[in-house]
LUMNU-789193 format. One line per 8 residues: number of its first residue (from 1); their letters; for each residue x, y, z of N, C-alpha, C. Coordinates in steps of 0.1 Angstrom, whole numbers, plus 5000, padded with zeros to 4 digits. Atoms other than C-alpha are relative to their C-alpha. Layout:
NUM) a) X Y Z X Y Z X Y Z  ...
This chain:
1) xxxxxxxx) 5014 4998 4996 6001 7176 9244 4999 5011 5010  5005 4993 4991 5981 7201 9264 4998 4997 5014  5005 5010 4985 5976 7197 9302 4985 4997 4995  5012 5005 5000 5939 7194 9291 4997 4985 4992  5002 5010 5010 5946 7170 9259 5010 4990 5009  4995 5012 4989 5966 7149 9285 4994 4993 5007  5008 5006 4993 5944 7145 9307 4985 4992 4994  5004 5009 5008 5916 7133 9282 5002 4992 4992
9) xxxxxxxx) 4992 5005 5005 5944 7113 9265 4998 4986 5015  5006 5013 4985 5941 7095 9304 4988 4990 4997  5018 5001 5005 5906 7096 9298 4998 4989 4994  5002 5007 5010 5906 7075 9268 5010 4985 5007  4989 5011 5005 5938 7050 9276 4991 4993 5013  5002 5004 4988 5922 7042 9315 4981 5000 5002  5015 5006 4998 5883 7036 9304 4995 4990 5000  5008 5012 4996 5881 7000 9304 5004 4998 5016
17) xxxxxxxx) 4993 5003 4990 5899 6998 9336 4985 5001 5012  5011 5000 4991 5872 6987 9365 5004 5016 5011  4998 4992 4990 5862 7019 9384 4996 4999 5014  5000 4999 4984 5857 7002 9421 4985 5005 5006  5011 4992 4990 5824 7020 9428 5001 5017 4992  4999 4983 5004 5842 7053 9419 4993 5006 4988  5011 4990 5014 5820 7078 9398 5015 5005 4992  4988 4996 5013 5844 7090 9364 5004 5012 5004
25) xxxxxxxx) 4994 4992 4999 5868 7114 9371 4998 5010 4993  5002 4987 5009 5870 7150 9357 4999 5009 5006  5007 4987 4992 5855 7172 9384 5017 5007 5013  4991 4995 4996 5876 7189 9412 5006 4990 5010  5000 5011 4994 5875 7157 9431 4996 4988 4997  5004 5010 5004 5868 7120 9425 4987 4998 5010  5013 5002 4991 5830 7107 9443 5005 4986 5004  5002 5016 4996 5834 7072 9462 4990 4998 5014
33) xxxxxxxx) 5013 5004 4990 5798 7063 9477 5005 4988 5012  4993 5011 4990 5807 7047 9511 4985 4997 5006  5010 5006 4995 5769 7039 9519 4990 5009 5014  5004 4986 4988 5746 7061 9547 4997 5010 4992  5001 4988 5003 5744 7086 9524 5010 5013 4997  4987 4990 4998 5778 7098 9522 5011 4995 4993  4989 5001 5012 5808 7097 9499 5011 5005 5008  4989 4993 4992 5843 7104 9507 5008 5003 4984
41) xxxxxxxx) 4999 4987 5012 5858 7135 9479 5018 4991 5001  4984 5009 5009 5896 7120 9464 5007 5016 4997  4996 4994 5007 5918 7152 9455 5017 4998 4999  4985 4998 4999 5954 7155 9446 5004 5013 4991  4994 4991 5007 5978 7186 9432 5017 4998 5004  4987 4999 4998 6014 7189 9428 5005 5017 4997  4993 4987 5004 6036 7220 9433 5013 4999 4995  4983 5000 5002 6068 7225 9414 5010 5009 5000
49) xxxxxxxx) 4988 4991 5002 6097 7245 9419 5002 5009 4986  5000 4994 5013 6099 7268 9387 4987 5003 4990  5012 5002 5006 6066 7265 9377 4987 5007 5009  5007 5000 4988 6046 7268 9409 4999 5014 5005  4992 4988 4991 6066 7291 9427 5012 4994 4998  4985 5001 4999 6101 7303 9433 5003 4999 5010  4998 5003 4985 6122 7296 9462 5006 5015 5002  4991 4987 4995 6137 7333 9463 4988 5009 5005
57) xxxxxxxx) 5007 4988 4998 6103 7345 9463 4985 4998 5012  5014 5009 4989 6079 7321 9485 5009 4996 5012  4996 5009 4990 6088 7317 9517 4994 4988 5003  5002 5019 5002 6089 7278 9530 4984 4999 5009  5013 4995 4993 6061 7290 9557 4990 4997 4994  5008 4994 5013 6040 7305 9529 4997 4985 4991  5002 5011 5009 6043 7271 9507 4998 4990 5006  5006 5006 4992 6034 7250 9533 4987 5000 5000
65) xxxxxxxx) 5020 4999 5002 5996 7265 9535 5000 4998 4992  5006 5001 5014 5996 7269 9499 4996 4984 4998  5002 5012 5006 6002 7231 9491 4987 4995 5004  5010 5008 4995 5976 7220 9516 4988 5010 4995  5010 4989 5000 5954 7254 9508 4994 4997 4989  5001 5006 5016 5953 7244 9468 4989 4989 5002  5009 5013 4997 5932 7209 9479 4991 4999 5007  5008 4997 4991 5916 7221 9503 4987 5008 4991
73) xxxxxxxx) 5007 4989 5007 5899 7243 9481 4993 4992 4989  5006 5009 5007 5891 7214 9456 4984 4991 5006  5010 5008 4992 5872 7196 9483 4985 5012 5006  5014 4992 4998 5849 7226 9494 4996 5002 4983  5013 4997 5014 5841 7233 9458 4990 4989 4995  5012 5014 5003 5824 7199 9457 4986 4998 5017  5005 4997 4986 5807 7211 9491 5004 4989 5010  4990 5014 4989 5829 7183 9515 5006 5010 5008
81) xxxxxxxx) 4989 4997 4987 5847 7187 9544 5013 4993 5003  4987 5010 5005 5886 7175 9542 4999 4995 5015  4997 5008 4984 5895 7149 9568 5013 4996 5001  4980 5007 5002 5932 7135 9559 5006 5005 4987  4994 4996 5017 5958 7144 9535 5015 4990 4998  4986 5007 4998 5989 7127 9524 5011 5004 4993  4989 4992 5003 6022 7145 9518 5007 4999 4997  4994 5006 5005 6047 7134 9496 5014 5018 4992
89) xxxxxxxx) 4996 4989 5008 6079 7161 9489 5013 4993 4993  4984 4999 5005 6114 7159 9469 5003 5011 5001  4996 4989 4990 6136 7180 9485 5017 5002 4992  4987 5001 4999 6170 7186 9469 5010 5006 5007  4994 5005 4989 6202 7186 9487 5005 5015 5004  4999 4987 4990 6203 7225 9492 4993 5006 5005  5014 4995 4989 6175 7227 9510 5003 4999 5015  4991 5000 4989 6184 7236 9546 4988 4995 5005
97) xxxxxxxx) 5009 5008 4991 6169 7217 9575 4986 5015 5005  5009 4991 4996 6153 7255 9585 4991 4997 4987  5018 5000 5012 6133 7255 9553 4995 4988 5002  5009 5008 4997 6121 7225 9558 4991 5000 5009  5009 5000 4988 6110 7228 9590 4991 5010 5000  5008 4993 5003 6094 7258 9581 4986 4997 4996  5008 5011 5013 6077 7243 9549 4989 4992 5012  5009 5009 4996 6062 7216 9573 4991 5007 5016
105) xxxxxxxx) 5010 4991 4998 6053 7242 9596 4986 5004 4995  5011 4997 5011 6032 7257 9572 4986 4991 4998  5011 5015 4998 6013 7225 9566 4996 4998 5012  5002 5006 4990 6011 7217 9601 4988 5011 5006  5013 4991 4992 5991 7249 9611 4990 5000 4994  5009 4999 5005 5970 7251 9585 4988 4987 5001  5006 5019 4996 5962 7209 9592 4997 5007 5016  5007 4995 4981 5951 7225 9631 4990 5006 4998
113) xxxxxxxx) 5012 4991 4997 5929 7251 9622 4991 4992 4987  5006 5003 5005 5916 7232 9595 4993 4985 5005  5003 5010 4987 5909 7202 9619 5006 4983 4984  4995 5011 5008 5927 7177 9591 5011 4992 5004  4990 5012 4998 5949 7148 9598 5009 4998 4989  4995 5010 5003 5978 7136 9585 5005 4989 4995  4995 5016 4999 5980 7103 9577 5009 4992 4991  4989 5006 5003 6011 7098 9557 5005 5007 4987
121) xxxxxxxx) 4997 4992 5007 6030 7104 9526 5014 4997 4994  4988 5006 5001 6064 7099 9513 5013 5011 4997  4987 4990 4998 6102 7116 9513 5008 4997 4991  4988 5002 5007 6128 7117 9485 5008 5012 4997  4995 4984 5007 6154 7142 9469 4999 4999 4988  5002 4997 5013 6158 7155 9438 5011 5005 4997  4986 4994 5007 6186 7168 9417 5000 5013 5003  5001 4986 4998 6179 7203 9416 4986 5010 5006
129) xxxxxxxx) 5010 4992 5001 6142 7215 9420 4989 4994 5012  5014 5000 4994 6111 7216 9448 4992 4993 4995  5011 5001 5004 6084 7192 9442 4988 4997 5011  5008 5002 4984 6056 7187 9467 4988 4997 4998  5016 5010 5000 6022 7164 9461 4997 4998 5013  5004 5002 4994 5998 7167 9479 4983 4990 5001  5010 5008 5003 5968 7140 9484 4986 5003 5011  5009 4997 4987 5933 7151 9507 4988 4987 4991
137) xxxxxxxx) 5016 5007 5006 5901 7128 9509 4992 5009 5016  5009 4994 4999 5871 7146 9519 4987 4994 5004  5018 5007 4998 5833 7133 9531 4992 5010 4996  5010 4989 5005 5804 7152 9523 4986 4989 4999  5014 5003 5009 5767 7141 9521 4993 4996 4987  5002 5002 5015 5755 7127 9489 4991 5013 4998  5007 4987 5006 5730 7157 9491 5006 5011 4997  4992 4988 4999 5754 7181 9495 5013 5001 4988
145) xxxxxxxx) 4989 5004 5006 5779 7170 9467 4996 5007 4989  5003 4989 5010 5783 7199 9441 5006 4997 4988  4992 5001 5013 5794 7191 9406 5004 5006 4991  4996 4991 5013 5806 7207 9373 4985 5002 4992  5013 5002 5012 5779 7192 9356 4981 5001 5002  5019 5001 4995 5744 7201 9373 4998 5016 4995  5007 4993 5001 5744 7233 9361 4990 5008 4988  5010 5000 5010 5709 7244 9341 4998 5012 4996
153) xxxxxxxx) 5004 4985 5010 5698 7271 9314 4994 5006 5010  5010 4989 4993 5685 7302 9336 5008 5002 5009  4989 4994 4989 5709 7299 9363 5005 5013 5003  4994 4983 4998 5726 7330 9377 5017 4994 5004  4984 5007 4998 5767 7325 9376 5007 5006 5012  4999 4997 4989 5779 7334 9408 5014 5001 5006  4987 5002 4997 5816 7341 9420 4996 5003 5016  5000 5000 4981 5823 7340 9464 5011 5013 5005
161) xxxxxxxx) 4990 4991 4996 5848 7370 9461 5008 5003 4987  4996 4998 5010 5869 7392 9443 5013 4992 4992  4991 5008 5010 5893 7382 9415 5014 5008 4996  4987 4991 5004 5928 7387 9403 5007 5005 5008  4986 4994 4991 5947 7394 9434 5007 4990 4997  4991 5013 5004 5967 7362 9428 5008 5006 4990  4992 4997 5008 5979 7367 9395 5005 5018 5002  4993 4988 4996 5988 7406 9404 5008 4996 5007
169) xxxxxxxx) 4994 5005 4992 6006 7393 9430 5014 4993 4996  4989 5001 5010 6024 7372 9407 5013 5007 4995  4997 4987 5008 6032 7401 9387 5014 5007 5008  4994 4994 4988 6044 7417 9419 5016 4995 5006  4990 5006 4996 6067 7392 9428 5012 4997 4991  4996 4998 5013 6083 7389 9396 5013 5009 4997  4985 4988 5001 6096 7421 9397 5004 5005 5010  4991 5003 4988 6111 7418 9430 4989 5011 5009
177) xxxxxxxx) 5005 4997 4988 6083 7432 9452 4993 4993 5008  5002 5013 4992 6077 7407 9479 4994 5001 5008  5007 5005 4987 6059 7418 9505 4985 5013 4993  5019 4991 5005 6024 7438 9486 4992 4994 5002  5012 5006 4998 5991 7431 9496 4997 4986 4989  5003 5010 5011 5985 7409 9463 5012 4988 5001  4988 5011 4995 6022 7393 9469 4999 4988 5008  5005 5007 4991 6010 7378 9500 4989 4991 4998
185) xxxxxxxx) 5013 5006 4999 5978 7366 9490 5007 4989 4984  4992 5011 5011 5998 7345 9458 5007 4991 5010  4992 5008 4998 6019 7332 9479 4996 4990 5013  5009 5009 4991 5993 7318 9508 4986 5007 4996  5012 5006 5002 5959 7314 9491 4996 4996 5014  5007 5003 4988 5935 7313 9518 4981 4990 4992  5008 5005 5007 5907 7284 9506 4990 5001 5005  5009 5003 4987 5869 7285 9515 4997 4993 4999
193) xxxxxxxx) 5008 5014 4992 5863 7259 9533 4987 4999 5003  5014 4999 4997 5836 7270 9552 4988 5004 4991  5007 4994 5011 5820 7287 9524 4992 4992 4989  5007 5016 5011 5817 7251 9504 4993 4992 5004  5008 5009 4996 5804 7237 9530 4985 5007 5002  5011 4991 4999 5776 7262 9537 4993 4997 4984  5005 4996 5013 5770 7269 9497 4993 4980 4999  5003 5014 5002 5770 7227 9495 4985 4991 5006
201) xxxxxxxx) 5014 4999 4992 5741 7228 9520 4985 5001 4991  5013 4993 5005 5718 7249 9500 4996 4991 4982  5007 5008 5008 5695 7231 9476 5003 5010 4988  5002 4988 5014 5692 7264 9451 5011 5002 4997  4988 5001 5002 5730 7258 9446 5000 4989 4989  5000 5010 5004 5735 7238 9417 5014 4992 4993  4986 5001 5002 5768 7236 9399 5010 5005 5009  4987 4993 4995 5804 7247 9418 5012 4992 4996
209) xxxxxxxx) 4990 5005 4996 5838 7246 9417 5009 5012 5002  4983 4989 4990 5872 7264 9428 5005 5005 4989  4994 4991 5009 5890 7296 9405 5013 4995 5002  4986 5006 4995 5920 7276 9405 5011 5004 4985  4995 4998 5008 5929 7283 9367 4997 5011 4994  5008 4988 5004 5910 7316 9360 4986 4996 4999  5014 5002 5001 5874 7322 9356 4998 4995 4981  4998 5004 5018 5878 7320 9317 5001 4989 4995
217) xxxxxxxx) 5000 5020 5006 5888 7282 9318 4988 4997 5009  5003 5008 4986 5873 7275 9353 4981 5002 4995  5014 5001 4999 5836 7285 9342 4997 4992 4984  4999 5005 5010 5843 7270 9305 4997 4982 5007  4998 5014 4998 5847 7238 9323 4987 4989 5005  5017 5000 4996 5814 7241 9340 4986 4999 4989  5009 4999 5012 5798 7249 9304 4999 4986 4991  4998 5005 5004 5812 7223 9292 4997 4984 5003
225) xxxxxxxx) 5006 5007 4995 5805 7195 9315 4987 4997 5009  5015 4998 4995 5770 7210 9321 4992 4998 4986  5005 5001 5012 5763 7207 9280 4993 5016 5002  5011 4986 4999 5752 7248 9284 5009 5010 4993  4994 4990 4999 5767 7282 9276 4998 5007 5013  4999 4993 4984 5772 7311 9297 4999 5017 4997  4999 4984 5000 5768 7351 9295 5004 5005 5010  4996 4997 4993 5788 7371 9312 5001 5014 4999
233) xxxxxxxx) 5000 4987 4997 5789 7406 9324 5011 5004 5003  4988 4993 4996 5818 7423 9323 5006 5010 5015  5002 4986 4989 5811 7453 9344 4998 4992 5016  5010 5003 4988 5798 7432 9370 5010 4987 5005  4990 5004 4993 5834 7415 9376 5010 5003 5013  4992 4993 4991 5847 7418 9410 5014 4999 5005  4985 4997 5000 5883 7432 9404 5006 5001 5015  4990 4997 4990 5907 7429 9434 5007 5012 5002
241) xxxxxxxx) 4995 4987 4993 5921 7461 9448 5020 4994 4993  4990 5003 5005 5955 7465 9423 5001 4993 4988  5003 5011 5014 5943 7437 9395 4995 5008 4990  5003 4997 5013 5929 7443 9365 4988 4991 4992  5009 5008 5007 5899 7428 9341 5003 4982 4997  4994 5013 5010 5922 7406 9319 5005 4990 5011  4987 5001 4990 5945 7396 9351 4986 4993 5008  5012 5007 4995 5907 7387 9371 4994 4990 4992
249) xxxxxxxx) 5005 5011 5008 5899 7364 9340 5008 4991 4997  4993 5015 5008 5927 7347 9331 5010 4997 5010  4985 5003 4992 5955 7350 9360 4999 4989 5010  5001 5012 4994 5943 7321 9376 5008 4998 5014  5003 5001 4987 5946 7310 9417 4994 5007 5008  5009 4995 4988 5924 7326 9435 4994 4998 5007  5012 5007 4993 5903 7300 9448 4990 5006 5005  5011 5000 4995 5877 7314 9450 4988 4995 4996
257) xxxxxxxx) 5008 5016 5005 5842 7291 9445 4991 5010 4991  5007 5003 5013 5824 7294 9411 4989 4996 5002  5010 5008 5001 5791 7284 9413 4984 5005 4991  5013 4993 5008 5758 7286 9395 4983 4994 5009  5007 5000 4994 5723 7291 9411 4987 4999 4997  5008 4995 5005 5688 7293 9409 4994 5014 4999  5000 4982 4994 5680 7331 9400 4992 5001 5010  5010 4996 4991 5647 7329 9419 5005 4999 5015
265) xxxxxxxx) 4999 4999 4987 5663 7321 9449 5016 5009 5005  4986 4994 4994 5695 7341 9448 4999 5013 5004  4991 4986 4987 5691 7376 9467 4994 4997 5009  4999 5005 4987 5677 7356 9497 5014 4994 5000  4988 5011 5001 5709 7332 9488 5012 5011 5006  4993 4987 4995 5730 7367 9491 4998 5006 5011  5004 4995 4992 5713 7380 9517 5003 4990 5014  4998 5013 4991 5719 7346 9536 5020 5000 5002
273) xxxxxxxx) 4986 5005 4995 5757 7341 9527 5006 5015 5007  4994 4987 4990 5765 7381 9540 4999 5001 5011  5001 5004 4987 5748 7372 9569 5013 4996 5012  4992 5013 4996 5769 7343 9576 5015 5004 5001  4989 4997 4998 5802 7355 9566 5005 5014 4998  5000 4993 4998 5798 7390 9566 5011 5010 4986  4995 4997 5019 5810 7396 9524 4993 5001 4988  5018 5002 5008 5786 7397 9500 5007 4990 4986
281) xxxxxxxx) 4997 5011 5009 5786 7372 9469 4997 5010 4985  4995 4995 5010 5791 7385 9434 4987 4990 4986  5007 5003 5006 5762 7376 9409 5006 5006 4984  4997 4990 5013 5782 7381 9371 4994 4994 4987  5008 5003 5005 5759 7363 9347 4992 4990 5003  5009 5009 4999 5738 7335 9337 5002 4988 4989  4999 5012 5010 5737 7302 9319 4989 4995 4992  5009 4998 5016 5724 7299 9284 4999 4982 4996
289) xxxxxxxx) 5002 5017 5004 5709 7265 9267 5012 5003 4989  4993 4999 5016 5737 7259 9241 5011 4990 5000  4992 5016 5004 5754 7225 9231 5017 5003 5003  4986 5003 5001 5788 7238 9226 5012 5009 5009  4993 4996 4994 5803 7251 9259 4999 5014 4995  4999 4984 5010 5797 7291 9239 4997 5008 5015  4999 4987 4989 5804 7319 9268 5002 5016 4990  5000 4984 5009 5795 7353 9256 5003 5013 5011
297) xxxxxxxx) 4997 4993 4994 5813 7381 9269 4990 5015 4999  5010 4990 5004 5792 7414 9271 5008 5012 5015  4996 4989 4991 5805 7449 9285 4986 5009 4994  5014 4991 4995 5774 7469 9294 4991 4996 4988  5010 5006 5011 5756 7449 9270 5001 4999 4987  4995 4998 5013 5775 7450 9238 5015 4989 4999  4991 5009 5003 5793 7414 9225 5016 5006 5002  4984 4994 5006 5833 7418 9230 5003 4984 4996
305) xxxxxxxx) 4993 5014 5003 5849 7391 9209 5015 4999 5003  4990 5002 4990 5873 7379 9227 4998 4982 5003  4995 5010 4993 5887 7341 9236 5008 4998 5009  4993 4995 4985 5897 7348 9270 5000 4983 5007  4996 5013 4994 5915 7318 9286 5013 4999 5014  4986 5003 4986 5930 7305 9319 5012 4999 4999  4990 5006 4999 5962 7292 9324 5000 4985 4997  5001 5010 5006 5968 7259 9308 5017 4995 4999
313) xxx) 4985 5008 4997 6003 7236 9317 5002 4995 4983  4996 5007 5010 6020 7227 9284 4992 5011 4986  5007 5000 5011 6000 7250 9261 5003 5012 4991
């Protein structure tokens, strides 16, 4: 199976199972209404050694933020603010006490400036390979709680920054150049936080979530669990300094937030978030009525057929 046909393989085997309160999983977080008007956001990711990242080419530092940066980034895309996380690594036995302490470095500063707690987690080894789960729960306002699935025909599709440094970066690292602008930015992902919580604010915000797999799955997922399509503008993709089109659509991590708007109110909405964080926001289509998830690519207004797809575990 697919990571996707896996996960709605879950889907199916774990739907009589009482959900507690909890709203149905699927999104970038789980919802559990705690009463007052406020929810507290569920996320978990795992990193793996060989898959993830490599250890020759990530320092332990560097994969520190990442693990916690990756979750963090789930929880603003549902407009929340993280409050605890729980840390769980296998470590095998040639891992020196310096990398570790590094590694939990890493975590530890990014848990300071992100004002997040701790609160537990678990330690084992492994035969050969890195693995490192990470668990955050989140609060957030019920008003402020952004979904996959709210977003409506007319919208304007909206990215928070450019695309495709990540996978360049990748690229970069690959073939043994380790310390490039894009290198760096692969290997500590910076998530916005603030950015989700502001966007999560604003009423004329309607769908969001985090570029965690490319924009090609990441806004599919949105189409999909919004019942809509999507048109998109080619030209009007904002390439990373070094990246590339294909490499901004499909090279997936870049956390940056996805969201869809109302047009009428999006160049005050622009004019508001440049203010605020001093970047401007990226308007690259709009969302179409249409039953079956259908995203139409368009360079300067002329169909490119094309099935342009994220990254996808197992597939």
């Amino acid at each position: 199976m697919t990571e996707f046909e896996l996960i709605a393989r879950i889907g199916q085997l774990f739907a009589g199972v009482p959900r507690n309160d909890f709203e149905e999983p699927g999104d970038d977080c789980t919802v559990l209404g705690i009463g007052g008007s406020e929810s507290l956001l569920f996320t978990a990711d795992l990193l793996t050694e060989g898959i993830h990242f490599l250890r020759n080419t990530t320092p332990p530092y560097e994969l520190g933020r990442k693990a916690l940066a990756v979750n963090l980034s789930d929880v603003a895309a549902m407009g929340g603010r993280s409050v605890a996380t729980l840390l769980s690594v296998a470590l095998p036995p040639d891992v020196s006490d310096e990398w570790t302490e590094a590694f939990l470095r890493g975590y530890r500063d990014l848990s300071a400036e992100e004002g997040v707690m701790l609160a537990g987690g678990d330690t084992t080894s492994s035969r050969h390979d890195i693995t490192v789960n990470v668990t955050v729960v989140g609060r957030a306002a019920d008003h402020c709680i952004k979904r996959r699935s709210d977003a409506r025909a007319g919208d304007a599709i909206v990215v928070a920054g450019p695309l495709g440094a990540s996978g360049a970066g990748l690229c970069d690292l690959l073939a043994g150049n380790l310390d490039t602008p894009n290198a760096r930015i692969h290997n500590a992902p910076a998530a916005q936080t603030a950015e989700g919580l502001w966007l999560g604010e604003r009423t004329e915000v309607h769908a969001m979530t985090d570029l965690s797999d490319g924009l090609a799955s990441d806004l599919r997922h949105i189409a999909e669990q919004s019942h809509v399509g999507a048109t998109v503008d080619l030209e009007r993709i904002p390439i990373a300094p070094g990246s590339d089109l294909v490499t901004a659509l499909t090279g997936g991590e870049d956390y940056k937030l996805l969201f869809t708007a109302a047009p009428e109110a999006l160049p005050a909405l622009c004019r508001a978030f440049e203010s605020r964080f001093g970047r401007p926001l990226y308007p690259i289509g709009t969302v179409t009525e249409a039953e079956d998830d259908t995203i139409v690519w368009l360079d300067r207004g002329r169909r490119v057929e094309t099935d342009w797809r994220g990254y996808e575990h197992n597939a």
